[in-house]
N, C-alpha and C positions, 0 to 999 in steps of 0.2 A: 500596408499589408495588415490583415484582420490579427488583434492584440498587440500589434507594436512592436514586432519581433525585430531585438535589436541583433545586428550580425553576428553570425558564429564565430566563437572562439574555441579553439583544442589544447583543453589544460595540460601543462608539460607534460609529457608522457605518458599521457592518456589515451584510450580506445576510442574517446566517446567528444561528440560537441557538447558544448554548454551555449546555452540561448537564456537570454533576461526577457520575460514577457510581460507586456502592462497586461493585467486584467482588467473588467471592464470597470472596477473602480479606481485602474489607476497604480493599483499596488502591485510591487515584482514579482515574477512566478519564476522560481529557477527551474532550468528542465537542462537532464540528460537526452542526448539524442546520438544513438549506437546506428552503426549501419549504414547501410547502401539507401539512402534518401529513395532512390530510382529503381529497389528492386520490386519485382513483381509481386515478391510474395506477400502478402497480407502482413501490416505492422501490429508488432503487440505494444500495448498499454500498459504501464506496469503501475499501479497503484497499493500504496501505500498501507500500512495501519495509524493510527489513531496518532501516534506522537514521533510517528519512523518519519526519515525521508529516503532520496533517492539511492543514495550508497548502498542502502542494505539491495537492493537490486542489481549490483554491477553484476557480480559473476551469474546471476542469472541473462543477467541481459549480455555479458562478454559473451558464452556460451552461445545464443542465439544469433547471434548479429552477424556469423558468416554469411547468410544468405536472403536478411528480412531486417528490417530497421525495428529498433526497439527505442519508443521515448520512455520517458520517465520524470516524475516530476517532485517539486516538495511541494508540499499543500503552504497557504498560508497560515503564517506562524510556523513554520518548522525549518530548519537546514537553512538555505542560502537565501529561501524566500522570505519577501517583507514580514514584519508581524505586522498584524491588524490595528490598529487603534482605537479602533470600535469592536469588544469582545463578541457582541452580538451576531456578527458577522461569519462567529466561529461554528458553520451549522451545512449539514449535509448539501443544504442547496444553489450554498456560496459557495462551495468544494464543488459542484457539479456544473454549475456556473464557468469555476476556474479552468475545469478541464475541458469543455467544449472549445472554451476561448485558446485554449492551446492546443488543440485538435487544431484547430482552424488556423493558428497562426504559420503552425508546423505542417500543413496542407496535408493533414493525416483525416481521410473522409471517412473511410472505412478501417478497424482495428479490431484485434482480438483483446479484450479487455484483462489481464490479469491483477484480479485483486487481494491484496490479503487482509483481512481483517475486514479495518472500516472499508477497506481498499472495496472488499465482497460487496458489500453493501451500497457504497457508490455506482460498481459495476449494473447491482439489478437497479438503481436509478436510473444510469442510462438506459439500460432496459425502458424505462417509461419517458424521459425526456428525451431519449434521441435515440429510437430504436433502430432509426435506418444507419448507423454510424458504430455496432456492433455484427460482427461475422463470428464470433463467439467468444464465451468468457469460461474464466479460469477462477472460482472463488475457492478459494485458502482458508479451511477453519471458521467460515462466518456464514450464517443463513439467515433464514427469516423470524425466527427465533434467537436469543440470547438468553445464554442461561446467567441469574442473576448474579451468581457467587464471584463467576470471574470478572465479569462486568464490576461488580464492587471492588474484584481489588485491583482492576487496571486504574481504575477513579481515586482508589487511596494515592498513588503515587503520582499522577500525569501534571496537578496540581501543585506538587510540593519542589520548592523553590531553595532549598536548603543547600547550599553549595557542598560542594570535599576539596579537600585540598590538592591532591597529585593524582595521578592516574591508576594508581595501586589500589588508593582508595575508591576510584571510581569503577573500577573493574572489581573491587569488593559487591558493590553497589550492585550493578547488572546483573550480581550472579542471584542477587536476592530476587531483584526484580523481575528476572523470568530466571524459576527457578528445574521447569519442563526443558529446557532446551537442551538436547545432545551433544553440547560440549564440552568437549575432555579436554582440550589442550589451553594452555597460559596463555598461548600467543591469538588462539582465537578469541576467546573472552576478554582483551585488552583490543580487540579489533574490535568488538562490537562497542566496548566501553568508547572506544574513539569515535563510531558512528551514534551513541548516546549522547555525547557530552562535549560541549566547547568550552575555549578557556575567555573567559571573564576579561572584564580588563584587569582588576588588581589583581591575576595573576588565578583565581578560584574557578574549579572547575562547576559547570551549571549545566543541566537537561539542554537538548540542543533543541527545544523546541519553546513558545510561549504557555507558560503555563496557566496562562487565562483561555484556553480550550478549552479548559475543564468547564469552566463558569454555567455555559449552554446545557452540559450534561448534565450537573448538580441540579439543574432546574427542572429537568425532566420526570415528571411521576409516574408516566408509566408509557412503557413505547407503544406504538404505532401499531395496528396490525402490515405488519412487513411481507404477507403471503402474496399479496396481489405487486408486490415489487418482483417478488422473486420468478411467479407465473409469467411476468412480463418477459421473459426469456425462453419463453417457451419456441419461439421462433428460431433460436440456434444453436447448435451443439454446445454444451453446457458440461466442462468439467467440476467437480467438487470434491476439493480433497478434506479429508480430519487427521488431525490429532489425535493419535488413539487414546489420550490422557485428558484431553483438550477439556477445559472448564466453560470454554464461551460455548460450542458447536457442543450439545447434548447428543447420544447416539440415538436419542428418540427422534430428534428435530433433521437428524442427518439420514435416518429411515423414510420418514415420512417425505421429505424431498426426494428421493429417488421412487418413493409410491405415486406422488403426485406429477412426477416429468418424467416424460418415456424420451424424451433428448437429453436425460442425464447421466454421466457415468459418475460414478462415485467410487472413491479410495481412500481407506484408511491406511495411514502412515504407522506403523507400530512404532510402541518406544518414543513417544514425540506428543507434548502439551502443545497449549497453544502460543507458537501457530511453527507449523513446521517448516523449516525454512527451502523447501520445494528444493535441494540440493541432497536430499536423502533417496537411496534408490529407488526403490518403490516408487517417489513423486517421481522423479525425474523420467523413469520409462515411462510413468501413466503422460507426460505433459508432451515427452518426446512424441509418442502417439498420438495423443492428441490434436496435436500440432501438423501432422505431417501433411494431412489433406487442405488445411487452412492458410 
């Protein structure tokens, strides 16, 4: 079977399968797989941002999966997936790579992409590398545009390898490092610190991801023009949500994509940096709609 898909397994009391995928170099791709394998309705795609894995998707993807199969996946280097041993590796097109290869393995032809972040970004790549293999995308706070400031301070932290000690500390930690996010309660900020952070062996808690990501991006001087990524989407209904605070997603750059595509609908999330976590009302009506005809 195309990527090596080794048999399902259903973590104790879980919603969701878990599947091991070789990629095509060989390294492990962990993937959530929510749903009815067999239903009719068009599967979504849930991708990531830059240092997230799958987890932060469940309740999105629980939510969904009464009637539509939802994968989901870690990128390499982050969550249950190999890390790379070649840093270089760590670059939009090995990540686009990654997830064709588990499209395929997961016999998922056709999918509604939802992206967050770098997740957006990926999304309008497949836009260009496999456009027949989207029916439409969901991108979350990211466009063809990045505005520099947030970009520099996702980059100060993705890098840094500094352990904490207990999870008090590490749910200190998260609150720094996204400090837009609309949570109020103890217990949700110690849930996202537990999808941030895994324990070490000697016991120290560490970023749950390789922090040689970074390396690719430090090298970068100046991005790409990303317009004709995101035009590449012109062919399917195209949700875009923001951040009404959001430092990556500018309100200039979130104008101008809804001037330049008449298949776009666009919504601002009030009260919400980047990137909002698509479980606030406002997102959740716009996606439920969204969705419906798809």
């Amino acid at each position: 079977m195309a990527g090596n898909l080794k048999p399902a397994t259903r973590a104790r009391g879980a919603n969701f399968r878990e599947h091991t995928i070789s990629a095509q170099d060989g390294l492990a791709l962990y993937v959530r797989d929510y749903g009815d394998a067999n239903s009719e309705r068009t599967p979504l795609l849930c991708l990531t941002g830059l240092t997230r894995n799958s987890a932060d998707y469940h309740a999105f993807a629980s939510a969904r999966s009464a009637d539509r199969r939802v994968i989901s996946l870690d990128y390499r280097g982050r969550g249950r997936s190999g890390y790379d041993p070649d840093w270089r590796n760590y670059k939009p097109e090995t990540y686009i790579g990654d997830i064709r290869h588990v499209l395929a393995a997961t016999n998922c032809h056709r999918v509604v992409s939802v992206g967050t972040s770098l997740g957006a970004m990926l999304t309008m790549g497949l836009g260009v590398a496999a456009p027949s293999t989207l029916a439409g995308a969901i991108l979350n706070d990211a466009g063809p545009e990045l505005d520099p400031a947030g970009i520099a301070r996702i980059l100060e932290y993705v890098g840094d390898d500094t352990p904490v000690d207990d999870w008090d500390a590490a749910t200190a930690r998260v609150k720094t490092l996204f400090p837009s996010l609309p949570i109020t309660s103890k217990e949700d900020w110690r849930a996202l610190a537990e999808r941030t952070f895994r324990i070490r062996e000697d016991g120290k808690l560490v970023y749950d991801w390789d922090t040689a990501i970074v390396n690719n991006l430090r090298a970068i001087k100046e991005l790409p023009d990303l317009w004709a990524l995101f035009h590449a989407l012109r062919q399917v209904p195209v949700l875009a949500l923001r951040g009404e605070t959001s430092d990556v997603l500018s309100p200039e750059t979130f104008e101008r994509m809804g001037e330049t595509m008449a298949n776009l609908t666009r919504v601002t999330v009030p009260g919400v940096g980047h990137v909002p976590s698509m479980e606030e009302p406002v997102a959740k009506q716009a996606i439920d709609a969204f969705l419906n005809d798809l």
